[in-house]
KOLGU-55696 format. One record per residue (C-alpha): x, y, z; residue number from 0. Coordinates in Angstrom, 3 decimals. Layout:
# residues N
east = X&north = Y&up = Z&resi = NUM
...
***
This chain:
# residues 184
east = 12.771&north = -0.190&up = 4.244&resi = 0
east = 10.086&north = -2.458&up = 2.438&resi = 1
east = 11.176&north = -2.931&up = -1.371&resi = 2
east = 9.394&north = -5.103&up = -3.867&resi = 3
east = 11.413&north = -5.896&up = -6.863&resi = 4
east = 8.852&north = -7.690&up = -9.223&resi = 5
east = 9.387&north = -9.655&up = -12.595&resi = 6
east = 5.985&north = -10.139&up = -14.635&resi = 7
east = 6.697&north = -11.936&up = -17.841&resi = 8
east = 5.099&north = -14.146&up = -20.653&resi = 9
east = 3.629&north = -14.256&up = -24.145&resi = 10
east = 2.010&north = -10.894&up = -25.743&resi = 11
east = -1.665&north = -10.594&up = -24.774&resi = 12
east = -1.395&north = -12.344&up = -21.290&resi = 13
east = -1.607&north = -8.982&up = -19.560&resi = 14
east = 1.818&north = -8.712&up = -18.491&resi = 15
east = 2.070&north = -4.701&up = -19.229&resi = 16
east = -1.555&north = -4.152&up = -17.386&resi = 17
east = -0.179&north = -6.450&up = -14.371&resi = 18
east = 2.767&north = -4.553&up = -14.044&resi = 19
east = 0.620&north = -1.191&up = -14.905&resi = 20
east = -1.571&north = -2.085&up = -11.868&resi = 21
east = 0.870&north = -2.655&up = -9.503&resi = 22
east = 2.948&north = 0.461&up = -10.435&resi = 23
east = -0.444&north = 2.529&up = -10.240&resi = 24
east = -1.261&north = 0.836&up = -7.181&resi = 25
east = 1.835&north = 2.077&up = -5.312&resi = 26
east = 1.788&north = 5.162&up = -6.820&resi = 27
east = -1.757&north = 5.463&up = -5.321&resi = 28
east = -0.185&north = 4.862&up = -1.794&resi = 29
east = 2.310&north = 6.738&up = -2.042&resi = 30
east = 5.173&north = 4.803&up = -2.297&resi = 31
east = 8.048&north = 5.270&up = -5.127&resi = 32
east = 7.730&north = 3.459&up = -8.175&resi = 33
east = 9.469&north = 2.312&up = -11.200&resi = 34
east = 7.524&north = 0.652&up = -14.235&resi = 35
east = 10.306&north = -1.207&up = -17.028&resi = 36
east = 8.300&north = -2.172&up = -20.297&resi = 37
east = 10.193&north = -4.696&up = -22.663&resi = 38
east = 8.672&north = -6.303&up = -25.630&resi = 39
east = 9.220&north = -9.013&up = -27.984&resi = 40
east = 9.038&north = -8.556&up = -31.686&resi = 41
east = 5.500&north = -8.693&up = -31.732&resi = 42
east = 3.310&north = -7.241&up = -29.172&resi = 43
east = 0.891&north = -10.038&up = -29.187&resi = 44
east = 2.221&north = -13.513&up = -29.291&resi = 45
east = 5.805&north = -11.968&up = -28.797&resi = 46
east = 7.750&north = -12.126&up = -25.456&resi = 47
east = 7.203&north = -9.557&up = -23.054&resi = 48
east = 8.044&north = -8.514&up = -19.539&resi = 49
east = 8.219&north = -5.275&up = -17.231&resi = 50
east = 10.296&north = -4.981&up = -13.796&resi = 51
east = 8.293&north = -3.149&up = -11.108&resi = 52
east = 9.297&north = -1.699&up = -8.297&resi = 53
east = 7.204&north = -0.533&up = -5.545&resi = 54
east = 9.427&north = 0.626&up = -2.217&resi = 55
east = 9.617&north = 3.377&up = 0.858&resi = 56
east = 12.402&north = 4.472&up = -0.511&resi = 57
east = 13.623&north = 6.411&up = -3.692&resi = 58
east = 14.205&north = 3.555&up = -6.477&resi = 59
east = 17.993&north = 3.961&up = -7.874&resi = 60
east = 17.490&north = 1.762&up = -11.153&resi = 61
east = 14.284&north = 0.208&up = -12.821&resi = 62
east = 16.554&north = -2.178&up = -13.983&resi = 63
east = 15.961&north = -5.962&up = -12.077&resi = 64
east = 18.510&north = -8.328&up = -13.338&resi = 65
east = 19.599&north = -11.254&up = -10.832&resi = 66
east = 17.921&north = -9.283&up = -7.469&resi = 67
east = 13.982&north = -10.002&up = -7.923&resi = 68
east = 12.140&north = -10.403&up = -4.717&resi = 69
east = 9.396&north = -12.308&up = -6.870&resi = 70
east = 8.830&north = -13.294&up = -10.453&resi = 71
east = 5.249&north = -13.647&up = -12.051&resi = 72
east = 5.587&north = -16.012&up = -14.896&resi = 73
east = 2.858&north = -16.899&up = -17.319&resi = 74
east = 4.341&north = -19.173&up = -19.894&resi = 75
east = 7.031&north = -21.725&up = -19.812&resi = 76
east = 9.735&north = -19.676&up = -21.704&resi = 77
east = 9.564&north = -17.325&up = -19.268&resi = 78
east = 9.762&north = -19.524&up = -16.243&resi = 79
east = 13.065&north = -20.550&up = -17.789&resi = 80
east = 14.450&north = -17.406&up = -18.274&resi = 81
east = 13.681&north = -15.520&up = -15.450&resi = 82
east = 14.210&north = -17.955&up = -12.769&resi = 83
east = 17.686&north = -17.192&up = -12.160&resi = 84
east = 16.852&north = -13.721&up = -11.604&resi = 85
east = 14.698&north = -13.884&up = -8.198&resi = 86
east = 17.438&north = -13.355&up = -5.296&resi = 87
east = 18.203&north = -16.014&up = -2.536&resi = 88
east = 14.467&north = -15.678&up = -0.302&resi = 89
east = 12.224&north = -14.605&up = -3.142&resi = 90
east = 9.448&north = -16.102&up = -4.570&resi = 91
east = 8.210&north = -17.347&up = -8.280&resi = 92
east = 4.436&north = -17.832&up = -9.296&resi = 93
east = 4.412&north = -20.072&up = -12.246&resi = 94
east = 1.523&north = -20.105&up = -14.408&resi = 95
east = 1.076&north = -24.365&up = -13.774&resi = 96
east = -1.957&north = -24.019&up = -16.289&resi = 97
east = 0.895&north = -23.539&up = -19.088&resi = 98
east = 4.072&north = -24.140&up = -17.419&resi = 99
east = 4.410&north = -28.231&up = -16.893&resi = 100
east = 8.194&north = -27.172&up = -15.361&resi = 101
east = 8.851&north = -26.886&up = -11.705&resi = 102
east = 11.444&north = -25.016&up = -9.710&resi = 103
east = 14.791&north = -26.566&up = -9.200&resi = 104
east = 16.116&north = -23.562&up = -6.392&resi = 105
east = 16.055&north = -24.526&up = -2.991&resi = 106
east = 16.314&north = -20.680&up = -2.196&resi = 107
east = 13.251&north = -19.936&up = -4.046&resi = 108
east = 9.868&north = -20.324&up = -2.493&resi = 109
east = 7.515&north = -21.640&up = -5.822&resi = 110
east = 3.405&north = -20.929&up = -6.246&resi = 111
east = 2.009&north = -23.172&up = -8.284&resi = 112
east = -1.219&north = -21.310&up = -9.616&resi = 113
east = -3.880&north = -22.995&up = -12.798&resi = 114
east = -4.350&north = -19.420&up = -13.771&resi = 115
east = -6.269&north = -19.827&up = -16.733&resi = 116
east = -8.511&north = -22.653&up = -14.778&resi = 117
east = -9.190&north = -20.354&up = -12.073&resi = 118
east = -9.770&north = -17.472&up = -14.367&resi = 119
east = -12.472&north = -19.499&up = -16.060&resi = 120
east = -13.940&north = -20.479&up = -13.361&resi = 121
east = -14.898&north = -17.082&up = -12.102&resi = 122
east = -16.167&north = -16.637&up = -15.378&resi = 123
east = -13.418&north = -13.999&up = -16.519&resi = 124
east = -11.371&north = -16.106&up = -19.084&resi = 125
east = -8.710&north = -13.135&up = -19.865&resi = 126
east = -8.138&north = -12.369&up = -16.374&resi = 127
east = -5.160&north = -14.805&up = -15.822&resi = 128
east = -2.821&north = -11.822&up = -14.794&resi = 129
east = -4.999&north = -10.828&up = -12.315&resi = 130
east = -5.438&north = -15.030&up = -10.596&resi = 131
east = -1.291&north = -14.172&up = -10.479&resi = 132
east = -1.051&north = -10.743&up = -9.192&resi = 133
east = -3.609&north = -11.499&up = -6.620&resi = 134
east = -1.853&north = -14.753&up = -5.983&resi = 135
east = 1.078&north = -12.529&up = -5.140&resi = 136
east = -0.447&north = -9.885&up = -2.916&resi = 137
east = -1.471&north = -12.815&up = -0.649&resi = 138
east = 2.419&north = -13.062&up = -0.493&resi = 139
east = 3.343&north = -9.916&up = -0.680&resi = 140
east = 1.084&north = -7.099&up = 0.132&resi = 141
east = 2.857&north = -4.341&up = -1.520&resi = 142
east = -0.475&north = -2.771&up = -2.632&resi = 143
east = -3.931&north = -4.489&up = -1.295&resi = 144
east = -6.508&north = -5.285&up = -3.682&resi = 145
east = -8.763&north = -1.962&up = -3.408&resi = 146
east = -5.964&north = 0.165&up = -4.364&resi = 147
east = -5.436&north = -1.909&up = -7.214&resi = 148
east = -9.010&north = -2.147&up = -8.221&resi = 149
east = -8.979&north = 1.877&up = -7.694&resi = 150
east = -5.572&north = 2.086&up = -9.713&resi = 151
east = -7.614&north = -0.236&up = -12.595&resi = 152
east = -9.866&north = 2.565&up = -13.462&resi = 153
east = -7.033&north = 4.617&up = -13.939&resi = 154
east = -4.830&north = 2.522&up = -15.965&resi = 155
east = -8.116&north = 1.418&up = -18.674&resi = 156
east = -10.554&north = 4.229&up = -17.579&resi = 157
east = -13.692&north = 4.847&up = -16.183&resi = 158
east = -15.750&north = 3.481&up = -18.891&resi = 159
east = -14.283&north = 0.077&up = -17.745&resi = 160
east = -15.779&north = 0.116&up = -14.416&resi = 161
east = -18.022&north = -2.374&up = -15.281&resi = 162
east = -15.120&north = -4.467&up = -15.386&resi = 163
east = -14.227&north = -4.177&up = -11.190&resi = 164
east = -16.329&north = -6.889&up = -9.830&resi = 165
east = -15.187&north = -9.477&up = -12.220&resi = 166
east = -11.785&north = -8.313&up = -11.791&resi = 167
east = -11.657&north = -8.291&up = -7.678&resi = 168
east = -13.695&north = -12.254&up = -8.097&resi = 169
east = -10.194&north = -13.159&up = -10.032&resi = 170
east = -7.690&north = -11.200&up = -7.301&resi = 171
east = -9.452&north = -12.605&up = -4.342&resi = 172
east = -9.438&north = -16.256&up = -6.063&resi = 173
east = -6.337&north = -15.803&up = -6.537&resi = 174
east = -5.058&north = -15.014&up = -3.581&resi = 175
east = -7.741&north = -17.561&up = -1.515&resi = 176
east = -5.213&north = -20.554&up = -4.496&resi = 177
east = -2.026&north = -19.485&up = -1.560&resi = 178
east = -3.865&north = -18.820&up = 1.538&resi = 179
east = -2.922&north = -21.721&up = 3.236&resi = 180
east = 0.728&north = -21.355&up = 2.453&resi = 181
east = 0.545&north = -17.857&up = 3.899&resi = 182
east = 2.347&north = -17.304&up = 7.104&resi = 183
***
């Protein structure tokens, strides 16, 4: 039984929701059972927000992920301190190192240390920090693979955002070429 049990969390506006979105989509697209847990600051943009995905063989019980996270996507440094207790023993965090300055103090905890707003930039696609993370992550943990989640793209924004694809798949594949040596 193969169960991914992902945290994706920062500020408002750093594509948290569509990263989650993506990857929920994404597994839906293969078949696999899904849950997709939305939680939002105050204010949507600027606020705190975070969604718990799951993406598994098996039926998912709870959406809930409190302290059993197989990995934890954080953008912003807020996050990194709140959800790192929440990635179980063997898991993984990828920490946003263009904002978060903070690094992991868990010797259980396998840490990715990805300048997601550099890389984002440099493939000329300065909003796509979520998807220099999420691709960072599929290197790790290939849940989904990259097509499914370019396919799953058009259905999450639409197909007047097509356009959008090969920009999008330049900042998943940098992503995940930031951890490719780390990759067993």
């Amino acid at each position: 039984m193969a169960t991914s049990k992902v945290i994706c969390a920062g500020f408002g506006g750093q594509g948290v929701m569509s990263m989650g979105q993506l990857l929920t989509y994404a597994g839906m697209m293969l078949e696999k059972e899904v849950s997709w847990l939305p939680s939002y600051g105050p204010e949507m943009r600027g606020g705190t927000a975070m969604c718990a995905v799951t993406v598994s063989d098996e039926p998912v019980g709870s959406p809930l992920i409190t302290d059993d996270a197989t990995a934890a996507i954080v953008m912003n440094a807020p996050s990194f301190e709140k959800y790192q207790s929440s990635v179980a023993p063997g898991g993984y965090m990828f920490i946003n190192s263009s904002l978060i300055d903070a690094k992991g103090t868990r010797d259980d905890v396998k840490y990715y240390y990805i300048p997601a707003n550099e890389i984002a930039a440099e493939v000329n696609n300065p909003k796509a920090a979520n998807l220099v993370m999420l691709g960072a992550f599929l290197a790790i943990d290939p849940v989904v693979d990259t097509d499914t989640v370019l396919k799953a793209f058009l259905k999450v924004f639409g197909a007047n955002k097509e356009k959008f694809i090969p920009a999008n798949r330049a900042a998943l594949e940098k992503g995940a070429e930031t951890v490719k040596d780390i990759v067993k």
